[in-house]
ZANU-170299 format. One line per 5 residues: for each residue x negated, y negated, z negated of C-alpha. Coordinates in steps of 0.5 Angstrom, whole numbers, plus 2048, in hexadecimal, padded with zeros to 3 digits. Layout:
<nodes>
X/Y/Z ~ ...
</nodes>
This chain:
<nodes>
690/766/718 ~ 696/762/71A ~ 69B/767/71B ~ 6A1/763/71E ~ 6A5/766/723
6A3/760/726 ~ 69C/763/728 ~ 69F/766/72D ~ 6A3/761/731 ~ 69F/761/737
69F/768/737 ~ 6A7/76A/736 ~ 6AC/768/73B ~ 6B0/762/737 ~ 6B6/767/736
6B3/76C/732 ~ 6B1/766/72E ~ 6B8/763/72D ~ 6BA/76A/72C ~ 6B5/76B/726
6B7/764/723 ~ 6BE/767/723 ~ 6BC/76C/71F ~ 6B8/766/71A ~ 6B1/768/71A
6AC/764/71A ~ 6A6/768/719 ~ 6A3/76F/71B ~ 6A2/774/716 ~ 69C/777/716
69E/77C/71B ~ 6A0/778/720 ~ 69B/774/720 ~ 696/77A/721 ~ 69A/77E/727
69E/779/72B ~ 698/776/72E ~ 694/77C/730 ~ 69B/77F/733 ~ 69D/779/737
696/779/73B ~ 698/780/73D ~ 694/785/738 ~ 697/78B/734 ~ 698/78A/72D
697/78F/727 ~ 699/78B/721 ~ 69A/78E/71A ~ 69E/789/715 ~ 6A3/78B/710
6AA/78B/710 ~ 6AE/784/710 ~ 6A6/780/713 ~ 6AB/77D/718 ~ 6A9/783/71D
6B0/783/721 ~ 6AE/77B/724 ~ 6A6/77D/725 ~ 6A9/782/72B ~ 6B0/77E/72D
6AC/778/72F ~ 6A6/77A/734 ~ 6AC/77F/736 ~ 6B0/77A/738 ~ 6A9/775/73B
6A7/77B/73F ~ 6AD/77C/743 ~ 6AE/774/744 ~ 6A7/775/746 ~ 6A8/779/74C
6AA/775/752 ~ 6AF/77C/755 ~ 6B6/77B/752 ~ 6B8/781/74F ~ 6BF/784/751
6C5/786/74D ~ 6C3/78D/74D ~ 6BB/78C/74C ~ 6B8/78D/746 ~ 6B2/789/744
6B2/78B/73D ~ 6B3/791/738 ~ 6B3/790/730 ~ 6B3/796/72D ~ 6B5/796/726
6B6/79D/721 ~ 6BD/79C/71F ~ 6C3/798/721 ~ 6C2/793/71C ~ 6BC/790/71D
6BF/791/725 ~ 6C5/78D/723 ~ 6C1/788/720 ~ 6BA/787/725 ~ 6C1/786/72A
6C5/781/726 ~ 6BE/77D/726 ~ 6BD/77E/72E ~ 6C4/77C/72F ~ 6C2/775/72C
6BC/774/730 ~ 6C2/776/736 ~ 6C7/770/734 ~ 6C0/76C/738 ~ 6BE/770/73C
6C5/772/740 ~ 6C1/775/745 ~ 6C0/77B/742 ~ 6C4/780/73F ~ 6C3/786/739
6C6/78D/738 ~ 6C6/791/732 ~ 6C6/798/732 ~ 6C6/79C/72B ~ 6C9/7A1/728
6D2/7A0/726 ~ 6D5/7A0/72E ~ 6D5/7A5/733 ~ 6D0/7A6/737 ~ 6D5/7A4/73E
6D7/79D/73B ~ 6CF/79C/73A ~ 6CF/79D/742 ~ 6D5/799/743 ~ 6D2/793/73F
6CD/793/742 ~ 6CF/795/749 ~ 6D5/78F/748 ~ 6D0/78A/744 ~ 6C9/78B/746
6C3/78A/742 ~ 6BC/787/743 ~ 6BB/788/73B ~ 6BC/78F/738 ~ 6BD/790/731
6BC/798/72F ~ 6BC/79D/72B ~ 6B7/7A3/72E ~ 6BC/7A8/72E ~ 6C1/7A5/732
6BC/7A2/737 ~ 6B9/7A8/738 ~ 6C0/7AC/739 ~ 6C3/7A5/73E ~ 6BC/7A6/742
6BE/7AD/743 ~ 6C6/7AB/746 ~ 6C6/7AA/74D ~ 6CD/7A8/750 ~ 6CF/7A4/756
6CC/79C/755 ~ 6C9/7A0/74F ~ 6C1/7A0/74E ~ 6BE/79E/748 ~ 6B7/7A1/74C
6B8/79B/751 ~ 6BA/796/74D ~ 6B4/795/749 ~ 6AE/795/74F ~ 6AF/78E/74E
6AD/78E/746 ~ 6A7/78A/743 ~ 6A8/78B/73C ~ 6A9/791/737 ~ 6A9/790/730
6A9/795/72B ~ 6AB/791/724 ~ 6AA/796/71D ~ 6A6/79B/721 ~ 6A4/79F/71A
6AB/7A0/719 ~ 6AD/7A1/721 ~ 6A8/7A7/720 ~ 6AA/7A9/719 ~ 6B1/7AB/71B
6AF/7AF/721 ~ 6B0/7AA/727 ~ 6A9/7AC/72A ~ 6AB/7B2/72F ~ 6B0/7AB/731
6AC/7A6/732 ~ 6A6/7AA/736 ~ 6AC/7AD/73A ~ 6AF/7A5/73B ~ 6A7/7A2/73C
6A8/7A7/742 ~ 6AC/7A3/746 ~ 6A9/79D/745 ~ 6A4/799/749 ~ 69D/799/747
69C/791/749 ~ 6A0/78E/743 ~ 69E/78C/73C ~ 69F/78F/736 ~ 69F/78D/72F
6A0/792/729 ~ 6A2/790/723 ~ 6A1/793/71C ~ 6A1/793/714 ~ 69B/798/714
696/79B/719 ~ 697/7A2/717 ~ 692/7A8/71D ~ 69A/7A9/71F ~ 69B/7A2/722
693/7A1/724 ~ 694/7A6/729 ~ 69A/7A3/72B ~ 696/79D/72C ~ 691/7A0/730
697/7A4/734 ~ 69B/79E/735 ~ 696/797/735 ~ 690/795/73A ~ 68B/792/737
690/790/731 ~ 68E/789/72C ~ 68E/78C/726 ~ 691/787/720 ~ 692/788/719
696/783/715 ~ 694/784/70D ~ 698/77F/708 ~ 694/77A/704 ~ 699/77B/6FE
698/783/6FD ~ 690/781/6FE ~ 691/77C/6F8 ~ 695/781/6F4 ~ 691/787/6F4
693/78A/6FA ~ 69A/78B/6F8 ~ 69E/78E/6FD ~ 6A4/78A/6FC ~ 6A5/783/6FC
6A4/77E/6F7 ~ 6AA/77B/6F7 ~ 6AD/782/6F5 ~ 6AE/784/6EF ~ 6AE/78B/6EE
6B2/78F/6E8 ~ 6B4/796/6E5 ~ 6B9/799/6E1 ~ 6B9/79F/6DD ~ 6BF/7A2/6DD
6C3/7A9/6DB ~ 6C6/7AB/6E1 ~ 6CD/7AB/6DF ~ 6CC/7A4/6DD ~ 6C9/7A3/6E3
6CF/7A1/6E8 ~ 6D2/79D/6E1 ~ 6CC/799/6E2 ~ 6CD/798/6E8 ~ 6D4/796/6E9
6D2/791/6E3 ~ 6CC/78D/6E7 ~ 6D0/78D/6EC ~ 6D5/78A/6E8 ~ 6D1/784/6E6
6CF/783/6ED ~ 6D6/781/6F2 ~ 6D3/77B/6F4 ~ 6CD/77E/6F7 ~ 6CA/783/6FD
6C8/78A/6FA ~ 6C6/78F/6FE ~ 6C6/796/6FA ~ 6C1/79C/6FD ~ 6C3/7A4/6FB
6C0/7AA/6FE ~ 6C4/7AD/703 ~ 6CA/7AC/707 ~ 6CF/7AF/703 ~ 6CD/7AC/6FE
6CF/7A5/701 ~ 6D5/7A8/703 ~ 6D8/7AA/6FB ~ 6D6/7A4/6F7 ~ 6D7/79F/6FD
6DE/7A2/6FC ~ 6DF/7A2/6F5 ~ 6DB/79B/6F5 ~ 6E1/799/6FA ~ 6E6/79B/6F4
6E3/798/6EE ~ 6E1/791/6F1 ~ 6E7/78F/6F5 ~ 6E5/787/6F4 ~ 6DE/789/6F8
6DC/78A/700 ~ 6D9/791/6FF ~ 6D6/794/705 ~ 6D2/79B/707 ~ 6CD/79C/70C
6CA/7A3/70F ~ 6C7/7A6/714 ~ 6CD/7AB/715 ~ 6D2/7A5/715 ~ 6D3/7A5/71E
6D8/79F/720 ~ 6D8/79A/719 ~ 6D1/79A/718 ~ 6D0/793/71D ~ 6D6/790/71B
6D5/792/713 ~ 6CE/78F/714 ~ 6D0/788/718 ~ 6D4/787/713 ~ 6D0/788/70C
6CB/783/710 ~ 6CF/77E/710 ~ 6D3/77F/70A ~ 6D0/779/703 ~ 6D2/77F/6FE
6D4/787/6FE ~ 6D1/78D/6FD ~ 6CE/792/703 ~ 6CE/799/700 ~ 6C8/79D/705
6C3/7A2/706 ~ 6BC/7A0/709 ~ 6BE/79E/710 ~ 6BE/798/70D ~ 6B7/798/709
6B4/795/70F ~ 6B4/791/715 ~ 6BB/78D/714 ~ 6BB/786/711 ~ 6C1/784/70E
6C1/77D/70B ~ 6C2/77B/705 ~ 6C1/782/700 ~ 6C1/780/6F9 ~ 6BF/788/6F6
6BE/78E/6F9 ~ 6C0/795/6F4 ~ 6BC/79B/6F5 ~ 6C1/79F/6F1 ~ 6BD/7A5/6F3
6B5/7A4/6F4 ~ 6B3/7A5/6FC ~ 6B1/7AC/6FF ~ 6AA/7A9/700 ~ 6A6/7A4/6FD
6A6/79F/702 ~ 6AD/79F/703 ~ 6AE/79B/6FC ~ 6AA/795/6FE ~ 6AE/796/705
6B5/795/701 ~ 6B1/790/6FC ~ 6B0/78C/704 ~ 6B8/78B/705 ~ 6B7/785/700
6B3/77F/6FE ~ 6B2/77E/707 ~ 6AD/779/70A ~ 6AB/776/703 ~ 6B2/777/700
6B3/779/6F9 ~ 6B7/780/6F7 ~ 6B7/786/6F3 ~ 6B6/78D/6F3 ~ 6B9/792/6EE
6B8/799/6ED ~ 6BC/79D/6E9 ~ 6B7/7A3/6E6 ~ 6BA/7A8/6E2 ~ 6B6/7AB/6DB
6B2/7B0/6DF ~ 6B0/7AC/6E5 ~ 6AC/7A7/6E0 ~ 6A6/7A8/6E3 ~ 6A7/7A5/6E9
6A7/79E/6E8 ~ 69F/7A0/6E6 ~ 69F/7A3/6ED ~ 6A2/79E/6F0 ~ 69E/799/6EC
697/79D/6EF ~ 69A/7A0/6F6 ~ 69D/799/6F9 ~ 699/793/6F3 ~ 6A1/792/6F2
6A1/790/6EA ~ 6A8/791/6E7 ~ 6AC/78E/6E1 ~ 6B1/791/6DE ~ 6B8/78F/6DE
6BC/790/6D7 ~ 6C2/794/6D9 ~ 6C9/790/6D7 ~ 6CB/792/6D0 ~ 6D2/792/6D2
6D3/795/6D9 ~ 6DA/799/6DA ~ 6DB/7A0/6DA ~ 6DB/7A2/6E0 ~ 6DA/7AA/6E1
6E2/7AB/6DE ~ 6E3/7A6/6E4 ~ 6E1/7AA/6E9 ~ 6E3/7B0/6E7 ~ 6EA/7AD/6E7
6E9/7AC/6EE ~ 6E7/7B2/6F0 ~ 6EE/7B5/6EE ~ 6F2/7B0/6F1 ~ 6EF/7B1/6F7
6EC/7B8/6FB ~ 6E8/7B2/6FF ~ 6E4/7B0/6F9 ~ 6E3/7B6/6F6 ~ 6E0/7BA/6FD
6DB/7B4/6FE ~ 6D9/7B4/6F7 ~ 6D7/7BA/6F6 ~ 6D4/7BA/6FE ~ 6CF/7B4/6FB
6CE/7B8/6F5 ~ 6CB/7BE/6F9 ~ 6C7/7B9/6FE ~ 6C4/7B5/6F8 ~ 6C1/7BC/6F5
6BF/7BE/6FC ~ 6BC/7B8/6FE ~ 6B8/7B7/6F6 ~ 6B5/7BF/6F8 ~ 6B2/7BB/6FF
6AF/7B5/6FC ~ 6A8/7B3/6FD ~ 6A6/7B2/6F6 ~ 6A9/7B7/6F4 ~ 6A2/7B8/6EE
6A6/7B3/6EA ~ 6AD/7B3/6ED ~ 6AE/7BC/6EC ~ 6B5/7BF/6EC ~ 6B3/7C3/6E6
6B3/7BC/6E2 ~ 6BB/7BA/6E4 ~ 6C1/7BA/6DF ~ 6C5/7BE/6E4 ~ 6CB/7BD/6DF
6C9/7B5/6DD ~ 6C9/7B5/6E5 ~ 6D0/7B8/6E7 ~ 6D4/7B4/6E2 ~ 6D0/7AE/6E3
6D3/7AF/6EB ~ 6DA/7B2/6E8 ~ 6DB/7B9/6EA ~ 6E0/7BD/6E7 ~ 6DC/7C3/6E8
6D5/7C5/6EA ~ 6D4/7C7/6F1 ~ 6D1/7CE/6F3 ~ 6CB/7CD/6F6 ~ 6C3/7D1/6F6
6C1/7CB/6F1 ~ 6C4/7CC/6EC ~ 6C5/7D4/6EC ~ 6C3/7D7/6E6 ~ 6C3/7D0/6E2
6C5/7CE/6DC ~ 6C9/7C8/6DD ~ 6C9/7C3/6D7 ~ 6CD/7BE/6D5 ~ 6D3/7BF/6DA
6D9/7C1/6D8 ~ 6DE/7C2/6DF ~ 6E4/7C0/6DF ~ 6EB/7C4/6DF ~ 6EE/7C3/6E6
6EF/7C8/6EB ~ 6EC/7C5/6F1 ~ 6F1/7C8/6F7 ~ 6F6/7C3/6F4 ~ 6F2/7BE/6F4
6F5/7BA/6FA ~ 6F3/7B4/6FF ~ 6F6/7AD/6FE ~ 6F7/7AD/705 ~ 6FD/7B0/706
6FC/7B2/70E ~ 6F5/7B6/70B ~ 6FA/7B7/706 ~ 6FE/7BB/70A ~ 6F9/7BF/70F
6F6/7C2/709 ~ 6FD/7C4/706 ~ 6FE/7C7/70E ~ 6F8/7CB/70D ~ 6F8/7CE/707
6FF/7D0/708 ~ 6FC/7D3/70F ~ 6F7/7D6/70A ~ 6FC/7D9/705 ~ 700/7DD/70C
6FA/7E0/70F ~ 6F8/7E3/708 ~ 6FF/7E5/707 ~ 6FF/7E9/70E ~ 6F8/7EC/70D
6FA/7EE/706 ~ 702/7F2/70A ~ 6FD/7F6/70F ~ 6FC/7FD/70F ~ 6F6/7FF/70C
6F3/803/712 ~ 6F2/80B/712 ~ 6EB/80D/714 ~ 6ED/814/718 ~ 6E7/819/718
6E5/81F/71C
</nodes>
């Protein structure tokens, strides 16, 4: 079956054409061969297909028909359309492509509304700018739909809306958007088209279907290459390996991988956001010749900007946790790194999918510790993912004295690394396969030299252990200091006010009780 763009050269409008051929494609994917013609003949569409399918053009381009189809011209301040997005990269990302089709459609306009800017300057944006495409995050379209102020009202705005796109739906639901999204469906019109779009149909996203969709096309794109091999629910052009690894040799490992790599796009995967930040951090130190960059969900303001940059960036490193396992494409990613395995079982093949995109080649690594073997076991029967394991480098630097040198010459390193020790443990406690990956099984003394403490935090997980194989450095930690001298200098100030507070409750009388 002929899937040329060309196909459809009388049913879209010749500047989506010239759009589509700026972006250099010449032929659908499957799932945009399946979906845009059922949704430009104005039927809802409920469609599953994995990641990287090319699912961003199966909604933009009818999205964009149907407006051009419509005979009123929207005004500046007339939503047509509403793409909702669970993160504000994939928000960012679904609006850079919007924003191409808009260089040959200028009489059309976009917003963005996401998380990382005030409330107030979304409303001043729009106000000032308009918007007949809105990209959103659900929480903060709910919140701007909830603000009215003078020649403010989103509620109004959108009576003229045709279409609604729900893209990574799973995952809108996973993180908790549903109250949101039923809030926002409230306030839209009843005569529109939906499509949702999906990387599974979970009973969650049947009955969004069901509350959202009328009379939906149900589409399920499935990919010869994982039928043609045996169901693996990786690409075949991706090469999946592990690493058995001690945990203090680990980051060692990690820092000589990377090494060998400066020329190309790596992505490494950890488990929690303080764990982003502390190795980030030392990563930043070690390797000052590579563009290292993190990414987490805490992160407000730099996120979008830190995100933008690594797309377009042809070699680097960018340090995050799993905001960034799905729905995000970022060109060109020759390895990704689980340096830690995934709180869940389909949270490794997601990470895995950062690579080896649209029939492009790649590789995914997994760093395992002795304990946690069984797991390439597990994922080779939960997910039909085989593994091969990677040798580690025989001669890797000793990094564990490093980062430990680290921590004394700056309060900085020492608080975060500590701060990603305690999350790493808590965030094991919480993980799904916790049959295979127990708490009880981990060399906690291994673990805190392989992240450079100087001691052992106090925590409930470790109360009434006996830690082995951690011998704690001789430094006293209130005379560590901050590198940055302006913190520097406020914790001087605060420990001086602390030392003169005691001083005087220790000068007070000690009071006399008066009996009777």
């Amino acid at each position: 079956m002929d899937q040329g763009w060309s196909r459809l050269s009388e049913t879209l409008h010749e500047s989506i054409l010239h759009a589509i051929n700026g972006f250099g494609f010449s032929c659908m994917t499957p799932v945009q061969a399946a979906c845009i013609p059922h949704f430009i003949e104005n039927k809802d569409i409920a469609a599953e297909a994995v990641t990287g399918s090319g699912k961003t053009l199966a909604f933009v381009v009818p999205l964009l028909q149907i407006l051009i189809r419509d005979e009123r011209k929207l005004k500046k301040h007339e939503i047509g359309a509403i793409i909702l997005t669970p993160t504000r990269e994939l928000a960012y990302q679904i609006n850079e492509v919007v924003s191409h089709f808009l260089q040959y459609l200028p009489q059309f306009s976009s917003c963005l509304f996401i998380g990382g800017a005030t409330i107030q300057a979304d409303i001043d944006k729009f106000m000032s700018n308009g918007g007949n495409i809105v990209i959103a995050t659900p929480g903060r379209l709910e919140d701007l739909f909830q603000r009215k102020q003078a020649g403010f009202n989103i509620a109004a705005s959108v009576k003229a809306l045709q279409i609604l796109i729900l893209d990574e739906a799973d995952r809108l639901l996973d993180m908790g958007f549903e109250a949101s999204i039923t809030t926002i469906l409230g306030y839209l019109p009843k005569q529109r088209r939906t499509g949702l779009f999906s990387a599974t149909q979970t009973d969650e996203v049947e009955k969004l279907i069901r509350a959202g969709l009328r009379n939906p096309m149900q589409i399920t794109v499935k990919e010869k290459s994982r039928e043609a091999n045996g169901g693996q629910r990786t690409p075949s052009t991706l090469k999946n390996y592990y690493m058995p690894i001690e945990a203090d040799q680990k980051f060692s490992q990690l820092v000589q991988f990377l090494s060998s790599r400066r020329r190309e796009k790596v992505m490494v995967f950890f488990s929690t956001c303080a764990c982003v930040d502390y190795f980030s951090k030392c990563l930043e130190q070690i390797l000052k010749k590579f563009q290292i960059m993190a990414i987490h969900s805490k992160m407000k303001g730099k996120r979008n900007s830190i995100f933008s940059t690594f797309r377009k960036q042809k070699s680097g490193v960018l340090v995050c946790t799993d905001v960034m396992a799905r729905g995000v494409d970022i060109p060109d990613v020759n390895w990704v790194v689980q340096y830690d395995p995934p709180s869940s079982a389909s949270a490794f093949v997601h990470r895995c999918g950062r690579t080896a995109r649209i029939g492009n080649t790649g590789n995914a690594l997994v760093m395992l510790l002795p304990s946690e073997d069984a797991y390439v076991k597990f994922i080779e029967i939960n997910q039909k993912v085989p593994l091969q394991e990677l040798p580690k480098a025989e001669e890797a630097p000793e990094m564990c004295t490093v980062l430990q040198t680290f921590a004394i010459n700056d309060r900085a390193v020492y608080e975060k690394g500590l701060r990603a020790f305690v999350s790493y443990i808590q965030s094991y406690v919480k993980h799904e396969c916790n049959m295979i990956l127990r708490l009880k099984d981990l060399d906690f003394g291994k673990l805190a030299h392989g992240f450079g403490l100087l001691h052992l935090p106090k925590m409930p997980e470790l109360k009434g252990k006996k830690v082995l194989n951690f011998e704690a450095i001789e430094v006293e930690p209130s005379t560590i200091p901050f590198k940055d001298k302006a913190r520097e200098k406020l914790r001087q100030e605060r420990a001086e006010s602390e030392t003169a507070e005691k001083k005087v409750k220790r000068s007070r009388p000690p009071r006399v009780k008066i009996l009777c």
